[in-house]
N, C-alpha and C positions, 0 to 999 in steps of 0.2 A: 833413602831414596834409591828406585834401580834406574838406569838408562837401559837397562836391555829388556824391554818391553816390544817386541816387534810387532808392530802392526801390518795388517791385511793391507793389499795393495790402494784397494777404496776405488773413489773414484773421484774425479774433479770437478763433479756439480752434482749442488747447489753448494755454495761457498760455503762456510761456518761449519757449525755442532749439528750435525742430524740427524737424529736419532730414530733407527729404523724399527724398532719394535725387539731388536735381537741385541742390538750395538748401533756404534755411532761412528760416522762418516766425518771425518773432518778433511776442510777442504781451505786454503790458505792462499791467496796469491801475492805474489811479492816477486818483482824483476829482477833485483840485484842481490836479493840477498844470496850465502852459499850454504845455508843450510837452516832448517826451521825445526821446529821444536813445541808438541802440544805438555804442557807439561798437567799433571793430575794433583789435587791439592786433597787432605783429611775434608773430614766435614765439617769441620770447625777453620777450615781456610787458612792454619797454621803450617803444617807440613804439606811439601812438595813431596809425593810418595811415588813421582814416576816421572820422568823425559824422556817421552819419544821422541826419536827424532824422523820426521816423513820423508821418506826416502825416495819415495814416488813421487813424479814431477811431468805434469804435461803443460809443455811452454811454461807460463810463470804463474800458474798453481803448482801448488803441494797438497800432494793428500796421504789419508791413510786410514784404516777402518781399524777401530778396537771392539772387538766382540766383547760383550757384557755391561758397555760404557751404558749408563741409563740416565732417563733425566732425573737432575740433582746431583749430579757431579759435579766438582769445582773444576775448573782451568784457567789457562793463558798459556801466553803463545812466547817464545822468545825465537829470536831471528840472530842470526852468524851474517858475517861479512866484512863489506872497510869499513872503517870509522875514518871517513877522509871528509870533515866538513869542507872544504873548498873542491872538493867535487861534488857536495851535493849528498854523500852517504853517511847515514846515523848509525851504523850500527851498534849493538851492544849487548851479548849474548847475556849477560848479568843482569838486563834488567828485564821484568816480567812484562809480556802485553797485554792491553785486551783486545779480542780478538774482534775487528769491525764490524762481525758480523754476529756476536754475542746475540741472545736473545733474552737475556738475565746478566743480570750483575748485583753482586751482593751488595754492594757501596757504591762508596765512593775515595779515591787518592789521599792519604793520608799526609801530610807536606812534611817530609824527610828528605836530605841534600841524596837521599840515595836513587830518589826518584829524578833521577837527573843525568842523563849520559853520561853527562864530563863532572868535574869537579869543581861544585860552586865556588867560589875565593880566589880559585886560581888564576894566579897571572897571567895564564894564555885563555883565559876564561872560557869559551865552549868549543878549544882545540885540544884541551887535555881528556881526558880520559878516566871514567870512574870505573871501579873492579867491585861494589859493594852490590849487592842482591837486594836488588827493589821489593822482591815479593811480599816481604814482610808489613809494607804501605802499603800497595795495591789491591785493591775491588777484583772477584775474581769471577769470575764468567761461569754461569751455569749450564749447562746443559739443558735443554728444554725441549718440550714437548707442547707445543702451540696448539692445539686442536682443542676445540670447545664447543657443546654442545650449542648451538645456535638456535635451532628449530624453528620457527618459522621467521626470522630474521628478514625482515628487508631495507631496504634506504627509503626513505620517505622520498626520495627522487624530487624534491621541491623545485620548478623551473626558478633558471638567475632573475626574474623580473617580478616572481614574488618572494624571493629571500630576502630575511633580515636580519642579520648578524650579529651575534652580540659575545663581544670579543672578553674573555676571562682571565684569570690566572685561577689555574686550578684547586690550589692552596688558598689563593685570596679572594675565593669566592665563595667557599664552604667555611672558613676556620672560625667564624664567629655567628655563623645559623643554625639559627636555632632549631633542632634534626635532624642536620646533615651530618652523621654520622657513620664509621670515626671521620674523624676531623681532618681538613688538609687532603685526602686524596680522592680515588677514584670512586670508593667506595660513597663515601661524602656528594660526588657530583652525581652519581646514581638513586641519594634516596629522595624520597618522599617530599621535604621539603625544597629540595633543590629545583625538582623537577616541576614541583606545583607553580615555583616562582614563574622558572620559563614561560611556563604556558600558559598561565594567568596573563603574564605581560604579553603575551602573543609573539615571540621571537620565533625563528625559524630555525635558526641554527647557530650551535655553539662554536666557538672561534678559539681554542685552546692557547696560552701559551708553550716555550716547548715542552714536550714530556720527554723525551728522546733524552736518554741519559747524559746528562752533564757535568762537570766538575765546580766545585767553590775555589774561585782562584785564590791563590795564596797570600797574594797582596790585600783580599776581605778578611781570612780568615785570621790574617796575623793585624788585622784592625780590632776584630770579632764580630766580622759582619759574613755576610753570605752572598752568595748568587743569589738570588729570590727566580727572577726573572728564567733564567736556563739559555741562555744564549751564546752556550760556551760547550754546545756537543764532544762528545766524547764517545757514541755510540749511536749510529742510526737506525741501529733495531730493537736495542731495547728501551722498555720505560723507565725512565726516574726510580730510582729506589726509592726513594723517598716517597714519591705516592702509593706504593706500593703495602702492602702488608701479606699477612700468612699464606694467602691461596694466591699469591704471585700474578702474572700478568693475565690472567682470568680473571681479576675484577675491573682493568679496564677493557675488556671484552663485555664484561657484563654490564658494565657503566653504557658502553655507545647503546647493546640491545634497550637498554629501557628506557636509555632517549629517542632511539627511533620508535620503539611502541608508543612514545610520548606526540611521534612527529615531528622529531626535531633533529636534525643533520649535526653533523658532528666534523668540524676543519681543523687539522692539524698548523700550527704555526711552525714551519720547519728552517732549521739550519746545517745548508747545505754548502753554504760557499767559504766556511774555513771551520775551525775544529780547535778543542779547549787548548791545541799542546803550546798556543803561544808560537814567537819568533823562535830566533836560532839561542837567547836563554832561556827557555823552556824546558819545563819536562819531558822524559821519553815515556810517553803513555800507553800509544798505541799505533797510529800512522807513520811516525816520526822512526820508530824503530823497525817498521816491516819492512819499508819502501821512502823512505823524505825523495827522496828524487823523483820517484813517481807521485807520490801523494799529494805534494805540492808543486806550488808553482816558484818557480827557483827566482831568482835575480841573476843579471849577468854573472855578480859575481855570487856562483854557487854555494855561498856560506851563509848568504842573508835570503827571504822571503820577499816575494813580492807580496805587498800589505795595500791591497785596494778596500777592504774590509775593516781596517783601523782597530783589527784586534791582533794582526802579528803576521799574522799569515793568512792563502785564500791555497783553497782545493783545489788542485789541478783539474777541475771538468775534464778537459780536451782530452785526458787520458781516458783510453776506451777501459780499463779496469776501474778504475773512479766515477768514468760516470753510469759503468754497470752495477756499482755499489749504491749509486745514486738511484740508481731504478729500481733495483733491487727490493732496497728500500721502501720507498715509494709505494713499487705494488706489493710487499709482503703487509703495509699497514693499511690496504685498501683490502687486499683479502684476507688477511686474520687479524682484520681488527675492525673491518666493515667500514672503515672510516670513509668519508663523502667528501673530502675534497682540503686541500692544500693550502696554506698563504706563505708562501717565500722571503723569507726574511733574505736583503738583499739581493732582489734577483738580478739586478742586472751583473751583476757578478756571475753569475751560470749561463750569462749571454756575450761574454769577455772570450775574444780570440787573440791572436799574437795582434793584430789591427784596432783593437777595441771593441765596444759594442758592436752586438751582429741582430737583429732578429731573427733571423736564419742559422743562427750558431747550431751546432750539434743538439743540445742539451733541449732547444724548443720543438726541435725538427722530432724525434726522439719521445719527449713525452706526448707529443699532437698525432703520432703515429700508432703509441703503442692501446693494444685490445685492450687493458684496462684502466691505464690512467686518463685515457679521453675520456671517458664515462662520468669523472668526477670532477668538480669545481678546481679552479686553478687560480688562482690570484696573487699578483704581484707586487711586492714592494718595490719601487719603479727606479730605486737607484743606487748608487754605494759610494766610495770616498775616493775613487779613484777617477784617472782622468777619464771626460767626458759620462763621467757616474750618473747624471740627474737625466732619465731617461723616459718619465710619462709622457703618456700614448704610443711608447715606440714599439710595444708589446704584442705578437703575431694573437689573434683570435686562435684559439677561444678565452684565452687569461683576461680576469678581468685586475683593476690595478686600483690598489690604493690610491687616492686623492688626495692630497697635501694644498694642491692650492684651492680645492672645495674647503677644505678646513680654514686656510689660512683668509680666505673671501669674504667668510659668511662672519668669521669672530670679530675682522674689521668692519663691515658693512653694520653691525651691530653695537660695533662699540663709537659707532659715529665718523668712522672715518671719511676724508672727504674722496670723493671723486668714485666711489666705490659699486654705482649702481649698474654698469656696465658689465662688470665683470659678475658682482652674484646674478644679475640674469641670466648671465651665460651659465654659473655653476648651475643655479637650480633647473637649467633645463639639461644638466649631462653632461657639460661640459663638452660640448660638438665641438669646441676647437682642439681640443686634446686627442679625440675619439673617435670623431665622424671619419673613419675611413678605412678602406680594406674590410666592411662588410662589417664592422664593430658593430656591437650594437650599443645602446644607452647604458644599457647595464653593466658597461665595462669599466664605470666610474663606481669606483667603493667610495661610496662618501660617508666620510667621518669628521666629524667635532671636535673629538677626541683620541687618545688610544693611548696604551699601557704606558707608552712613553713620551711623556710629556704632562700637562697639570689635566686634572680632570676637570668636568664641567664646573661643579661647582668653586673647584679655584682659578679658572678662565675669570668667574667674576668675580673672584675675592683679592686676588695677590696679579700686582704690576710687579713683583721681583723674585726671583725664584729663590726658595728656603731649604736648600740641600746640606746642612749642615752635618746633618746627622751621616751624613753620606762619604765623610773624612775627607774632602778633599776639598777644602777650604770654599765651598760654596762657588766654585769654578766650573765645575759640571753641569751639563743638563740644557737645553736650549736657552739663548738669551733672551731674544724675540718670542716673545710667546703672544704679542695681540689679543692682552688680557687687559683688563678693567676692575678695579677695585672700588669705584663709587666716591673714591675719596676719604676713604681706612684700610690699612694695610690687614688682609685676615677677618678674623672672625671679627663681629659689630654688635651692640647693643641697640644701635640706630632703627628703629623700626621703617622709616622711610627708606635707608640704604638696603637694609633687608629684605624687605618689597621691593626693589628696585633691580636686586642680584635676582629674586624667585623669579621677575617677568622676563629679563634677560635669558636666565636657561628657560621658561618656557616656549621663549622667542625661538632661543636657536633650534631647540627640539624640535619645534614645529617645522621650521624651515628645514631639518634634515629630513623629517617624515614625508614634506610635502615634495619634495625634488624627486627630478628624474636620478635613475642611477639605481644603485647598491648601497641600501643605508646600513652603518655598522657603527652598533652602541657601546661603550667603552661599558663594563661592569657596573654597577653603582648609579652611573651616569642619572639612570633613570630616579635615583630616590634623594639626591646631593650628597654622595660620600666624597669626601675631602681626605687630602694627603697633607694637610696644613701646609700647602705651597710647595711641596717637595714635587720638581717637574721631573726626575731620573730615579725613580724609587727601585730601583734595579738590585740594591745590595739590603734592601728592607723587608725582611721575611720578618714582620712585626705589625701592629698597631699600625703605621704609617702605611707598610703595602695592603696589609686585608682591608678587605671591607667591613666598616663599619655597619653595620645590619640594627642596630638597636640607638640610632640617630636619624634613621631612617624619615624622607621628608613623605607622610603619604600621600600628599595631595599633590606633588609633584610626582609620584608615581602613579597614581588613578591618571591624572595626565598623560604621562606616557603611555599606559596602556590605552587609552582614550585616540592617542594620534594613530596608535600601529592599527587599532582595528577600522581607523579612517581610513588609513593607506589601503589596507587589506581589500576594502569594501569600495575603492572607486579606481578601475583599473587603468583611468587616465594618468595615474600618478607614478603606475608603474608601467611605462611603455617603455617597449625594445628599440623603436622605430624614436629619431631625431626627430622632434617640432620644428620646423623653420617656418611659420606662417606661409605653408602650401597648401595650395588650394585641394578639398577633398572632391573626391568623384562623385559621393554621395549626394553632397549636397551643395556644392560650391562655394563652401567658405573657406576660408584659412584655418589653421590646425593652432594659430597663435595669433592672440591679439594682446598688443602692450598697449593700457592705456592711462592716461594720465590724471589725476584725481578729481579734473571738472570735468572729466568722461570723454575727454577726446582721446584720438587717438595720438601716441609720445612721436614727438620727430627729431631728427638728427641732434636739435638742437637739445631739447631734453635730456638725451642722453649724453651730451657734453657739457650738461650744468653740474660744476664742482659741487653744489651745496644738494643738488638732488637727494634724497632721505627716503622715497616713497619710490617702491615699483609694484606696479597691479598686473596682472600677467590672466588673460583669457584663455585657460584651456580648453581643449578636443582630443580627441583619437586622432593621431597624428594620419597626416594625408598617407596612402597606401596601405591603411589598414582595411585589413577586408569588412563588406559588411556586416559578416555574423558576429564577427570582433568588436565592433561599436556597440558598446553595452551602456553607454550614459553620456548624456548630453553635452555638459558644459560645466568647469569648475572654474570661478575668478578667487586668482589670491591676491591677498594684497599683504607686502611687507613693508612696514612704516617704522623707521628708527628713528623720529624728527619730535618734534614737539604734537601738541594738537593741530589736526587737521579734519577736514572734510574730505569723504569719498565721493563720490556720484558712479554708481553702477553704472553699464549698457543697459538698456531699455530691452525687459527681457521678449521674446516674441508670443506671440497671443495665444494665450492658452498655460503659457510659462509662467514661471518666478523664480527669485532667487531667495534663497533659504540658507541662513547664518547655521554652520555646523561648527568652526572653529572661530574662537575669540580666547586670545592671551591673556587680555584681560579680564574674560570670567570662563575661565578654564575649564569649568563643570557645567557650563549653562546647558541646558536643553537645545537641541534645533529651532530656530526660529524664522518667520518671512521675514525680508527688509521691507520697510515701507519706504522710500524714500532715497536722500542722503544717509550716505554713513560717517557719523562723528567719532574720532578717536582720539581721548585724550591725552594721549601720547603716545611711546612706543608700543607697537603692537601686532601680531601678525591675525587675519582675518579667512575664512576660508567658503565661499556660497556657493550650494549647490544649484545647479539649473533643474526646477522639478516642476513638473506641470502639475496643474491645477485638480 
């Protein structure tokens, strides 16, 4: 290996490897460190064949330009300075980095004590100091060259009030369909069959878990399990090796173009507010050894992490380098990777000032400001584990925000709970108490039933106990509350009665997410009954457990769901931007909302404070202030019934009208029909008639 490699002066932007056509610019920022280091690895990523060290420095970049460096080079970075953990400084010129702004990585960390600043066993435990050479474990950063023929490439631009999400795992959504080939990555989510499924089922856009290169922590792998899930960043520019194969991050380039010629948008799930290196026993990976004082966000006392994120540690945002890495980021996967929009794992962690939640913090101010991330979808997961965490509706427009208590509403209102008819009124029309204000619109409720984490649909009605076994930690993981129903057999049944009983249940709920106001998002699977056999945290299951099952597949519960989205699609009272409050319209002077009650009056105060209530009928319109070239259909009455047998009695439709049975739970595939009369339901069931004149 030589260190006397001098590099060109370079220059300080754009951060990272960047490769000009002649050589490569490499560009490094780090506050405290006192010297930085790109070091050159063989092409087999065993020998380190060069340390330079970047002698150029403006303010707290480092740079310096190697003439010949081409893409397909290996590196990493190592950093000089203190090793004073109770100041706050990681240094450790010994051990290799990746560089955060990588654009390639060959792997992933290999679990050796050498990967480790200090010296695991030791009795000063992460105040001693380790002298061995990480290199030999570490994933090594490639050089790259981003650029990809696109050609006529656009964003299907889909407005938020007709998208419909349908949230994946990359891996666990190809690894057992049949033609999505190879198997497990992008290439996989690109073919033929992938993309037939989508668009058959009518979804709008794909919901990724992360790709964003992540580490298997060591506590799975020394189980012999995995990350599955990715929520343990370790690179926010590059992709997963693991989904990756031969022609490198060009097939997730190719993967989004043929979902948008498919019409279908493509959302990153990203993890921004902490990073795989752990607390202060952690590995030194890559943030941890350039800058820990800057990277994170310290504890008073500067040896431990503040941990609002409950995985070790949370990104210093506030820091103007951190959160330029965050943008960075950001729009480098909006412009070379075309991708259409965001979901934030943890955000109210990126909205955390020295005071607490801000809505106005930096980091909102910032992306609502910047020329290309306002352009794309932004959505929120609305809280984190720190104090004052649980933060829905508190979200600046234009983010729209996951719904947890639209989930948690609609699984009790369904599973019989008492007193529950108030509230799913309010979810299914958007949640106006969450949203209605500061110019929100309805669609800034994502509502889900489900999602990656927690029991899927089908075991919502299979399993009252969660089955994490397999998951090594004593079935203590995973949510307890889950507001599930089993029928009365724990799991799979031979019962044809309870069997029937679970299929009406998720047709129920389905309905009632397709039919609400808001931003509907379908867990994977959700649509056909794949099952995790109870397992609500399947997080560390890259197996049978996490994939979808494709070949158990229920299909008459999937012609169903495809049956509700092209409902949705086709009646745009279901997807307004604008809040119902039964306001009077200009058009015509009715109310935009009639609740009524199932001997056709209309419900009063008292109605709605009956515990035993089961049944709410709900009269749609085009909400009042809609313009009149916008009123595109008359009138839809739902009705959702969780009780026993009952009678309905419609509104008396006006002359020339009728009402016409489009959805019915109980016969899922029926044709449209008129009502004549009363409507009988012999139990639970959700209903849906259109107002269509004669």
């Amino acid at each position: 290996m030589t260190d006397t490699f001098p590099p060109a002066p370079g220059r300080a932007a754009p951060l990272g490897a960047t490769f000009d056509g002649d050589g490569t610019n490499f560009a490094v920022f780090s506050q405290n460190a006192t010297a930085l280091y790109v070091c050159l690895f063989s092409e087999d990523g065993s020998t380190e064949t060069a340390r330079i060290r970047l002698a150029e420095r403006d303010g707290d970049v480092w740079h310096g330009y190697l003439p010949g460096i081409r893409p397909g080079q290996l590196y990493g970075l190592r950093a000089d300075g203190s090793y004073a953990p109770e100041e706050g400084h990681r240094f450790n010129v010994h051990k290799l980095l990746i560089d955060p702004y990588a654009k390639r990585l060959t792997g992933h960390p290999e679990w050796d004590d050498a990967v480790y600043g200090f010296e695991v066993g030791h009795a000063d435990e992460d105040l001693s100091f380790d002298t061995r050479d990480s290199a030999p474990f570490m994933p090594k950063c490639v050089v790259t060259d981003p650029s990809f023929a696109w050609g006529e490439d656009v964003s299907p631009e889909i407005p938020f009030e007709e998208t419909i999400i349908y949230e994946a795992h990359l891996k666990g959504v190809t690894q057992t369909l049949e033609g999505a080939e190879p198997k497990g990555g992008f290439l996989a989510l690109a073919s033929d069959a992938m993309i037939g499924h989508l668009t058959d089922l009518g979804v709008t856009a794909v919901e990724l878990l992360p790709v964003h290169a992540f580490i298997n922590d060591r506590f799975l792998v020394d189980k012999g399990l995995t990350n599955y899930w990715g929520y343990q960043s370790i690179g926010f520019f590059a992709p997963d090796p693991r989904y990756l194969g031969e022609t490198g991050i060009a097939e997730a380039q190719h993967a989004v173009a043929r979902l948008h010629a498919a019409g279908i948008e493509v959302f990153l799930d990203v993890v921004y507010n902490h990073s795989g290196e752990g607390d202060h026993t952690g590995p030194t990976l890559a943030f941890r050894g350039l800058d820990n004082a800057a990277y994170y966000r310290l504890a008073e006392d500067r040896r431990y992490y503040i941990n609002d994120t409950g995985t070790g540690n949370t990104l210093n945002i506030e820091h103007p380098m951190v959160m330029r890495m965050v943008m960075d980021s950001l729009r480098y996967w909006v412009e070379t990777f075309h991708v259409d929009g965001f979901r934030f794992d943890l955000c109210a962690t990126l909205g955390r000032t020295e005071t607490g939640f801000d809505p106005h913090a930096a980091f909102f101010d910032a992306v609502r400001q910047d020329p290309v991330l306002s352009t794309v979808k932004l959505i929120a997961e609305p809280w984190d584990i720190g104090p004052g965490g649980y933060q829905l509706g508190a979200f600046p427009p234009p983010f729209a925000e996951w719904n947890d208590r639209y989930r948690d509403g609609v699984r009790r209102f369904w599973r019989g709970d008492a007193g529950m008819a108030a509230d799913i009124a309010g979810r299914i029309l958007g949640s106006a108490d969450e949203f209605d204000h500061s110019g929100r619109p309805a669609t800034a409720s994502v509502n889900l039933l489900t999602a990656h984490d927690g029991y899927t649909l089908a075991d919502v009605t299979s399993y009252v106990k969660r089955h994490n076994h397999a998951n090594g930690e004593n079935n203590r993981d995973g949510h307890g509350e889950n507001y599930s129903d089993n029928f009365g057999t724990e799991g799979p049944s031979d019962d044809l009665e309870i069997n029937a009983a679970r299929a009406l249940r998720r047709r129920n709920m389905l309905a009632t997410l397709f039919l609400s106001q808001g931003t509907p998002m379908l867990l994977a699977g959700d649509e056909f009954g794949n099952s995790q056999d109870g397992n609500n945290n399947a997080y560390a299951q890259d197996n049978e457990i996490g994939w979808l099952n494709w070949d158990t597949a229920d299909a008459d519960l999937h012609a169903f769901a495809k049956k509700l989205i092209a409902f949705r699609k086709a009646h745009p009272i279901l997807r307004q931007k604008r809040f119902l409050h039964s306001r009077e319209r200009l058009t015509d002077g009715l109310p935009d909302l009639f609740w009524w009650r199932e001997d056709g009056e209309e419900m009063s105060p008292e109605d709605w404070e009956a515990p035993e209530r089961k049944t709410l009928s709900a009269e749609l319109r085009m909400a009042s202030g809609t313009p009149p070239y916008a009123q595109r259909e008359e009138a839809l009455y739902l009705c959702l019934h969780a009780g026993e047998e009952t009678e309905i009695t419609l509104p008396g439709p006006p002359e020339g009208w009728r009402w016409v049975r489009h959805i019915d739970t109980r016969a899922p595939l029926a044709d449209p029909a008129p009502q004549e009369g009363a409507c009988r339901l012999s139990g639970p069931g959700v209903l849906v008639f259109v107002l269509e004149s004669l």
